[in-house]
Backbone as CSV, one residue per row, in Angstrom:
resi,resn,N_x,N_y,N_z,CA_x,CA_y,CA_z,C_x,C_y,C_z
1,UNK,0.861,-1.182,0.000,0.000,0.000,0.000,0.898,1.233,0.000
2,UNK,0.509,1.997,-1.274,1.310,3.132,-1.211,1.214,3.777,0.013
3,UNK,0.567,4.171,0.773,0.204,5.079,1.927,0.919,4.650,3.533
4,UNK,1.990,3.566,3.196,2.971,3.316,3.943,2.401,2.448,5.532
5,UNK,1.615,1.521,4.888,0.833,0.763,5.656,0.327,-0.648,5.716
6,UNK,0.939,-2.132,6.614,0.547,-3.112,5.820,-1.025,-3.558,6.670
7,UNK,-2.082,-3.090,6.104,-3.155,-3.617,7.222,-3.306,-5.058,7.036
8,UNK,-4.191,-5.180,8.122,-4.594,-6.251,8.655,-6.091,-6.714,8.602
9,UNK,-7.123,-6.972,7.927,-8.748,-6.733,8.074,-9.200,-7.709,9.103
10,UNK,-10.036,-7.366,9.820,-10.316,-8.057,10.898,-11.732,-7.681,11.054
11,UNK,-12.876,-8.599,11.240,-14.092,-8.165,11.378,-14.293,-7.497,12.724
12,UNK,-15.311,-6.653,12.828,-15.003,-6.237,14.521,-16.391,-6.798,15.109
13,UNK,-17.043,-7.313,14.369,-18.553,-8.206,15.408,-18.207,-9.611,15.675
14,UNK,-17.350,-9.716,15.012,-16.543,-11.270,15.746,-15.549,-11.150,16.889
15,UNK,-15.011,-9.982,16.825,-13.631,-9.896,18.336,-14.024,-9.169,18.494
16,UNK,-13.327,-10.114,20.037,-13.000,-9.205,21.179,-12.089,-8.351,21.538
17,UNK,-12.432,-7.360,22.357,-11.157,-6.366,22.838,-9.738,-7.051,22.737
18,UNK,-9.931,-7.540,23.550,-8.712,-8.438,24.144,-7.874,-9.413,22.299
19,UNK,-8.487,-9.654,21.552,-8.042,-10.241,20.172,-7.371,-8.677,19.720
20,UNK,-7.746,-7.521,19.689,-7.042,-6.254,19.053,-6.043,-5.764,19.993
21,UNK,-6.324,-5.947,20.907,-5.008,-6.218,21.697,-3.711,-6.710,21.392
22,UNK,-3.896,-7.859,21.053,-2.937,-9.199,20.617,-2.382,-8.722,19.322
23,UNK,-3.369,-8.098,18.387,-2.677,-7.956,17.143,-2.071,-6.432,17.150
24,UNK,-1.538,-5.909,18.283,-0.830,-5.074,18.574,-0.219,-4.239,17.525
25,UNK,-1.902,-3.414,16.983,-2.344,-2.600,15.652,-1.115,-1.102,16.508
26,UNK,-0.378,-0.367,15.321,-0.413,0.509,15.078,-1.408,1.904,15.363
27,UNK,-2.299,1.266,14.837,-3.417,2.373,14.477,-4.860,1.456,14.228
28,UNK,-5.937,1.844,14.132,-7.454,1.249,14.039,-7.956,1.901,12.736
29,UNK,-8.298,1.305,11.547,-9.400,1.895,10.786,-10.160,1.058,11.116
30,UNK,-11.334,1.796,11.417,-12.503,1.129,11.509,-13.763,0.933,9.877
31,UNK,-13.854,0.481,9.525,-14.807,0.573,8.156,-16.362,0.270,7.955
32,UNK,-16.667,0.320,6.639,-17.868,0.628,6.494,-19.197,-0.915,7.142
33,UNK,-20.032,-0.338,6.923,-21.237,-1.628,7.368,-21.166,-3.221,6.359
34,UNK,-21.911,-3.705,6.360,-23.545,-2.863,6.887,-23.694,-3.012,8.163
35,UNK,-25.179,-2.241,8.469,-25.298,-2.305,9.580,-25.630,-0.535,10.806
36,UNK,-25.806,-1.159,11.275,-26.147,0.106,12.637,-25.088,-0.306,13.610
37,UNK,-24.122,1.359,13.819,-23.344,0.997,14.689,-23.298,0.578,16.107
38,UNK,-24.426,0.783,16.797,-24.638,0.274,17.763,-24.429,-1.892,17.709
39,UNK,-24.341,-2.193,16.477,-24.473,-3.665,16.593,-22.923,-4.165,15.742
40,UNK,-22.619,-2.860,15.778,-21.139,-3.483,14.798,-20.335,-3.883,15.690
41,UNK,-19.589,-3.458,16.822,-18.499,-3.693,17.745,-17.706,-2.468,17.549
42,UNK,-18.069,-1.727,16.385,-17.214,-0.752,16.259,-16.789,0.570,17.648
43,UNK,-18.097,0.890,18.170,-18.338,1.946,19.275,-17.634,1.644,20.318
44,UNK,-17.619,-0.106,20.534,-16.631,-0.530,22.083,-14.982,-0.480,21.241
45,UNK,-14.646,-0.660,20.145,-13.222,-0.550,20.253,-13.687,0.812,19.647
46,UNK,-13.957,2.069,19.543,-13.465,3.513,19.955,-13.241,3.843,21.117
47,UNK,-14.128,3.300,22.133,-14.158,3.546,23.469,-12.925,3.009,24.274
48,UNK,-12.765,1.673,23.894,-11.463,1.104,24.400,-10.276,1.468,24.060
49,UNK,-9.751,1.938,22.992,-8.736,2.363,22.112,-8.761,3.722,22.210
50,UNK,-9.501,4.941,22.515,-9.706,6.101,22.210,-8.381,6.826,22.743
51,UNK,-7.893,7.178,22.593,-5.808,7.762,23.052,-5.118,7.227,23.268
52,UNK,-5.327,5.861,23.158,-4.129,4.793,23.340,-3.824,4.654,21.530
53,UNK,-4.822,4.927,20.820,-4.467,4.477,19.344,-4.908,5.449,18.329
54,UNK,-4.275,5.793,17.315,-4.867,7.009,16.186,-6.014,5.413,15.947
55,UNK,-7.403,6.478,15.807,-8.729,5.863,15.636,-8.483,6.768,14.065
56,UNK,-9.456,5.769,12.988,-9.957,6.459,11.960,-11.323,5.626,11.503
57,UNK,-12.567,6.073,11.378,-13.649,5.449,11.351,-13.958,5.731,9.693
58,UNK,-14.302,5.203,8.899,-15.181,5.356,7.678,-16.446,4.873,7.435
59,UNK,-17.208,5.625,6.841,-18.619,5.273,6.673,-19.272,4.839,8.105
60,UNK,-20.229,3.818,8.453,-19.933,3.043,9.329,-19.135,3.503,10.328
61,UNK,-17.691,3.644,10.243,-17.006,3.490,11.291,-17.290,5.122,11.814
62,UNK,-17.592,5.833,11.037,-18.070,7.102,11.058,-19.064,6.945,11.957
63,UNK,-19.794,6.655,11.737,-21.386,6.635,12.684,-21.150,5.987,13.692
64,UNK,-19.930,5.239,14.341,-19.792,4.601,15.487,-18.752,5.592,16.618
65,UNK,-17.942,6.423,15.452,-17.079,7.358,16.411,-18.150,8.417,17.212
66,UNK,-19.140,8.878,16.263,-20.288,9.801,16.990,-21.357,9.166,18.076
67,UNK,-21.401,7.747,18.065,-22.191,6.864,18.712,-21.338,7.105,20.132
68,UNK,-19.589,6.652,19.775,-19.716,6.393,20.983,-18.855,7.598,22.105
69,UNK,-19.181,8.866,21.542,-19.325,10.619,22.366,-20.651,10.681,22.415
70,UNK,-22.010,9.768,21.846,-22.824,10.841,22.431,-24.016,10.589,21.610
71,UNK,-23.497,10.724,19.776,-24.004,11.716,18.894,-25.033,10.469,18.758
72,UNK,-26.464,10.878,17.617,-27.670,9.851,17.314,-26.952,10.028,15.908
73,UNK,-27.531,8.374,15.466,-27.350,8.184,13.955,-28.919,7.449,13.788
74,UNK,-29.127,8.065,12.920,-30.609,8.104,12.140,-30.379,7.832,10.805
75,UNK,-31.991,7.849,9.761,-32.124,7.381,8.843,-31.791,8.914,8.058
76,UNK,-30.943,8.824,7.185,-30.979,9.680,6.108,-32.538,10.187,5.491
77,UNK,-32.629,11.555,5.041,-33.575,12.114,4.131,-33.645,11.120,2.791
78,UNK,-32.329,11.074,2.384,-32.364,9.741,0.864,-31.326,9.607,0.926
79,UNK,-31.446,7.705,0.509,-30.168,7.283,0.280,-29.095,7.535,-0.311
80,UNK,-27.839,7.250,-0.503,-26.731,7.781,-0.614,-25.807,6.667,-1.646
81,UNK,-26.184,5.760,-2.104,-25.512,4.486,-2.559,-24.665,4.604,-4.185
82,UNK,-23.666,4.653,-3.647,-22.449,4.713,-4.738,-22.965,6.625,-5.731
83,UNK,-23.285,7.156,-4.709,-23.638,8.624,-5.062,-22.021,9.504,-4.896
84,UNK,-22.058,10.475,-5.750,-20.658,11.372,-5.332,-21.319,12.827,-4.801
85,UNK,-20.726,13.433,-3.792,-21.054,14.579,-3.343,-20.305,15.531,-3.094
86,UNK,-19.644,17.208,-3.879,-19.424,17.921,-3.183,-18.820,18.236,-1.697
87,UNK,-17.577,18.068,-1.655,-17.489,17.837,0.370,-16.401,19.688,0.423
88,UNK,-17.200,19.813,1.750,-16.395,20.844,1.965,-15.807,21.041,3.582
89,UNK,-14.672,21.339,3.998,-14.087,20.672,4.691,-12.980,22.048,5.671
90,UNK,-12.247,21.620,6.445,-11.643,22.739,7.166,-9.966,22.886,7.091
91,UNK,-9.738,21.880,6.158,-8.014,21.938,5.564,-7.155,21.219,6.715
92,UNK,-7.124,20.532,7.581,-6.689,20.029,8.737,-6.908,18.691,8.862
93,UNK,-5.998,18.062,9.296,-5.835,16.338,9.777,-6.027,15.905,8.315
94,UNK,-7.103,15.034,8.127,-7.176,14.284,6.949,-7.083,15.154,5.541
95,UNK,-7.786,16.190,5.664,-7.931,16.818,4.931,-6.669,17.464,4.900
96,UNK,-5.457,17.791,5.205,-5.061,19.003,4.850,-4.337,18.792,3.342
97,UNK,-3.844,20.279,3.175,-3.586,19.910,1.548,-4.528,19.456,0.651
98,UNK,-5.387,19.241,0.802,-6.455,18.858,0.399,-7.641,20.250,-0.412
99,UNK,-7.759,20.208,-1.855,-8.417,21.291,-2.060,-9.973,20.960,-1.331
100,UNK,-10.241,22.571,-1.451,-11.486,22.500,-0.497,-12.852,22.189,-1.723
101,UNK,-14.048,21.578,-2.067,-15.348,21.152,-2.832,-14.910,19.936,-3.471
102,UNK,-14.037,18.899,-3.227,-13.457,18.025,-4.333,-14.792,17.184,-3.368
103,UNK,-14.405,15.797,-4.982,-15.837,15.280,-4.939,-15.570,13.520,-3.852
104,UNK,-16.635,13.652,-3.283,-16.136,12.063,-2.366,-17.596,11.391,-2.583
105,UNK,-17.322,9.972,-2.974,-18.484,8.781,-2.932,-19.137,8.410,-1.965
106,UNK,-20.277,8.302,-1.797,-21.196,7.869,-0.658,-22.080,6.473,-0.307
107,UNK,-21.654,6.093,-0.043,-22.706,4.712,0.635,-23.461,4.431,1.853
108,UNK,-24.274,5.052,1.948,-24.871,5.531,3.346,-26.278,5.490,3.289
109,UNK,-26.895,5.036,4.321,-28.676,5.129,4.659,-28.672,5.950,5.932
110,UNK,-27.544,5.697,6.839,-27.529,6.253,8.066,-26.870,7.591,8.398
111,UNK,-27.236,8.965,8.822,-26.270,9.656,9.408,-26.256,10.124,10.982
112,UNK,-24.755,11.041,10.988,-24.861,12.085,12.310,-25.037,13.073,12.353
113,UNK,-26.515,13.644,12.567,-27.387,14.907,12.599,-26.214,15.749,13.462
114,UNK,-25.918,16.548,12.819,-24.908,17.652,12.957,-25.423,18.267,14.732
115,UNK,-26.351,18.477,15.315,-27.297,19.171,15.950,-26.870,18.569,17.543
116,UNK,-26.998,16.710,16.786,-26.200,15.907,18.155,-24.540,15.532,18.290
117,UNK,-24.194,16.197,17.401,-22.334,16.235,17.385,-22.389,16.758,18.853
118,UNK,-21.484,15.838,19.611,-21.177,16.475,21.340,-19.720,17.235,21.287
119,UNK,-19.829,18.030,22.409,-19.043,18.883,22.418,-17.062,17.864,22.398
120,UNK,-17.067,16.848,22.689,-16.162,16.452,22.345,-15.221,16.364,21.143
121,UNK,-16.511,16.272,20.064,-15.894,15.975,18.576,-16.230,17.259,18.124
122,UNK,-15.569,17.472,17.086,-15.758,18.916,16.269,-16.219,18.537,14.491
123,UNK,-17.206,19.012,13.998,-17.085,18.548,12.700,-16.674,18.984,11.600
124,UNK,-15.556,18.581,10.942,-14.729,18.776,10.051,-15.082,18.957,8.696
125,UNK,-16.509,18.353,7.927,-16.592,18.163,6.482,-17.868,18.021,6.670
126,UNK,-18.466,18.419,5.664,-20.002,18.765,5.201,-20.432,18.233,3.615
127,UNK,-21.092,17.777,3.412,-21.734,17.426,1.792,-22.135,18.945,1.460
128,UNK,-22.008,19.210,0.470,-22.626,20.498,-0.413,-23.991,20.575,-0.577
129,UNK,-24.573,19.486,-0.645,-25.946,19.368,-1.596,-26.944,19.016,-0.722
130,UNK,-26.183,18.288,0.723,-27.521,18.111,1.794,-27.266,18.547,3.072
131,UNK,-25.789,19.161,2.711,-25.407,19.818,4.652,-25.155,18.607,5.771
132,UNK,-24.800,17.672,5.185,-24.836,16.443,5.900,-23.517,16.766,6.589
133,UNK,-23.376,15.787,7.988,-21.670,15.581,8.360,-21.291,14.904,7.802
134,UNK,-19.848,15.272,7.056,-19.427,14.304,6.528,-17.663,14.042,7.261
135,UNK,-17.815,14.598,8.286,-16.456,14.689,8.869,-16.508,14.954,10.025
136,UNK,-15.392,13.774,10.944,-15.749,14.666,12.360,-14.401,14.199,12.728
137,UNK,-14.060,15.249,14.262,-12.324,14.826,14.219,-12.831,15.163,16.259
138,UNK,-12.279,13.921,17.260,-11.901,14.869,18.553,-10.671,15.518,18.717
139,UNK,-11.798,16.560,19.851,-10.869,17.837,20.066,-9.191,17.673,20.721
140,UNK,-9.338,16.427,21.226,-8.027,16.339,21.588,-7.408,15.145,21.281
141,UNK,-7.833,14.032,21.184,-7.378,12.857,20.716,-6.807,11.858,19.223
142,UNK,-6.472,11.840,19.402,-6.513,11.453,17.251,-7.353,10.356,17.079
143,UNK,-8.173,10.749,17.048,-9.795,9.936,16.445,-10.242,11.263,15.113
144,UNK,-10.344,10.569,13.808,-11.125,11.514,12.665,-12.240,10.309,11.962
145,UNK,-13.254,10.638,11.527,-14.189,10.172,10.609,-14.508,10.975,9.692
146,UNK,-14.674,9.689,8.610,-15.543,10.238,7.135,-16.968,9.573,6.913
147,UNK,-17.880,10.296,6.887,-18.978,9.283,6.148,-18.879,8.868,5.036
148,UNK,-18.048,9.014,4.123,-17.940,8.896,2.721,-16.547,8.224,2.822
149,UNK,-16.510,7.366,1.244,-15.520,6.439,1.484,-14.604,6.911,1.002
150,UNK,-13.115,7.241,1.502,-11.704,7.871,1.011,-11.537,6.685,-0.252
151,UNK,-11.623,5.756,-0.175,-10.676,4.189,-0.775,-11.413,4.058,-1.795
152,UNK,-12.467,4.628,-2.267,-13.390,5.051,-3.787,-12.701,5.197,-4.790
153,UNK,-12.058,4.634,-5.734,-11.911,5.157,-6.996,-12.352,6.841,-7.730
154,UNK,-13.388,6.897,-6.785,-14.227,8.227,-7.578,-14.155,9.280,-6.473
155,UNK,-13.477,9.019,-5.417,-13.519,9.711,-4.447,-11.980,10.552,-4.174
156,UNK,-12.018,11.745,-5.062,-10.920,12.887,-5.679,-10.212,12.883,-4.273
157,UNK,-8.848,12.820,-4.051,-7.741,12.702,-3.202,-7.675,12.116,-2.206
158,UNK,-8.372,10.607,-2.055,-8.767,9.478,-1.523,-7.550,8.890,-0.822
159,UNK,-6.650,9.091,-1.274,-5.020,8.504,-1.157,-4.627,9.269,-0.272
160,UNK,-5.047,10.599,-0.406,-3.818,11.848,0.151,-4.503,11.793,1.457
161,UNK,-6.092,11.465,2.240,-6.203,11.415,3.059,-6.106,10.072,4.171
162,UNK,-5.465,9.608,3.294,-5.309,7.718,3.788,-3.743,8.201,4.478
163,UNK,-2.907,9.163,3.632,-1.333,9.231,3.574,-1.326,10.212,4.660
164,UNK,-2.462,11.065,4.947,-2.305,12.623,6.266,-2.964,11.408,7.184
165,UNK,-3.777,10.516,7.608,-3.627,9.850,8.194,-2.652,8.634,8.857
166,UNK,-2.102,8.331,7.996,-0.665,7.856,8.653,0.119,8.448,8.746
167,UNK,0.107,10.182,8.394,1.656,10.777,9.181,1.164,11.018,10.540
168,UNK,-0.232,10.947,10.626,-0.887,11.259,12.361,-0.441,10.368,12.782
169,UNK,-0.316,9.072,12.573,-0.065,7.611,13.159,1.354,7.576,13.597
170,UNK,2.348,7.957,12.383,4.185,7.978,12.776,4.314,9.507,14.021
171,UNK,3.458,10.579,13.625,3.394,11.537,14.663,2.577,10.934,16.418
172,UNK,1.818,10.309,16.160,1.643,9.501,17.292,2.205,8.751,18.218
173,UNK,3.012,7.927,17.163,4.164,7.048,17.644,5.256,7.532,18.038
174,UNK,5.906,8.562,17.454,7.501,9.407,18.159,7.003,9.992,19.399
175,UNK,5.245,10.800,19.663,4.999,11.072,20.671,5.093,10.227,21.911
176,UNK,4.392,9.206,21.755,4.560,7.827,22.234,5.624,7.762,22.781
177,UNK,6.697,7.455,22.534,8.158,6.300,22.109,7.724,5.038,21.712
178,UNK,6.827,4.792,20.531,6.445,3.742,20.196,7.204,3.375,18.796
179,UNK,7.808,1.967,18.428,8.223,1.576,17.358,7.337,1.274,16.623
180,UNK,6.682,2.055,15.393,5.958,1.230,14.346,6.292,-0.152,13.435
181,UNK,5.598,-0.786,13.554,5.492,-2.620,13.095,5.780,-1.868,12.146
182,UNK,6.923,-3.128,11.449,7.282,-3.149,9.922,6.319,-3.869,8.970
């Protein structure tokens, strides 16, 4: 993987804490559904992992980082399935370098009503066309989400935010004194 990363996929409604433990991750992406995050497993490893590990949630993993500060995830106005949208965004963490209206793919029934974002998380990225969240980052921890999928083919600088996410991860780790797995 160009983006200087060898993952690992691991379902998260099959393990346990204690199994992500063992595979003594670097870093957590969490990914898309299906599903409601309350039933994914995703919300208990944010909660468990939350400053011990750069968290990054997509889609899905998106709706589980807001699940588990606080936020409600509900049914979308209309579905979202292999749709591209307009994103506009605040130039920081995932995004930075990143021009601001470029276009990102959507696969989504579910969102996080901007209204119940808790004061913990801050939201980073917005859809153009429905005002949706499409980004949320906490205020102090390195936890960021996308509702929309970076790893899209159709989803304009998809890479570059996969690559500002792992310099958070090597910046994590020197903070640390942690050796990143080869």
């Amino acid at each position: 993987m160009s983006a200087g990363a060898q993952p690992e996929m691991v379902r998260s409604n099959v393990l346990r804490l204690t199994d992500v433990e063992q595979h003594r991750p670097d870093a957590i992406l969490l990914g898309p559904g299906p599903g409601h995050p309350d039933d994914s497993g995703h919300v208990e490893i944010v909660r468990a992992f939350a400053g011990r590990l750069p968290l990054l949630g997509v889609c899905l993993g998106h709706q589980a980082v807001g699940r588990a500060y606080g936020a409600r995830v509900v049914p979308a106005q209309r579905l979202m399935h292999g749709k591209a949208s307009r994103v506009d965004h605040d130039g920081r963490g995932l995004f930075a370098g990143l021009p601001n209206h470029f276009s990102a793919t959507r696969y989504h029934s579910l969102i996080v009503p901007e209204p119940t974002v808790p004061a913990d998380l801050e939201v980073t990225a917005r859809s153009a066309d429905d005002g949706y969240v499409m980004g949320l980052r906490h205020r102090t921890l390195p936890i960021e989400s996308v509702q929309f999928h970076p790893e899209s083919f159709r989803t304009e600088h998809g890479m570059r935010m996969i690559s500002n996410f792992m310099r958070g991860v090597r910046e994590f780790a020197a903070e640390k004194g942690h050796i990143l797995a080869a």
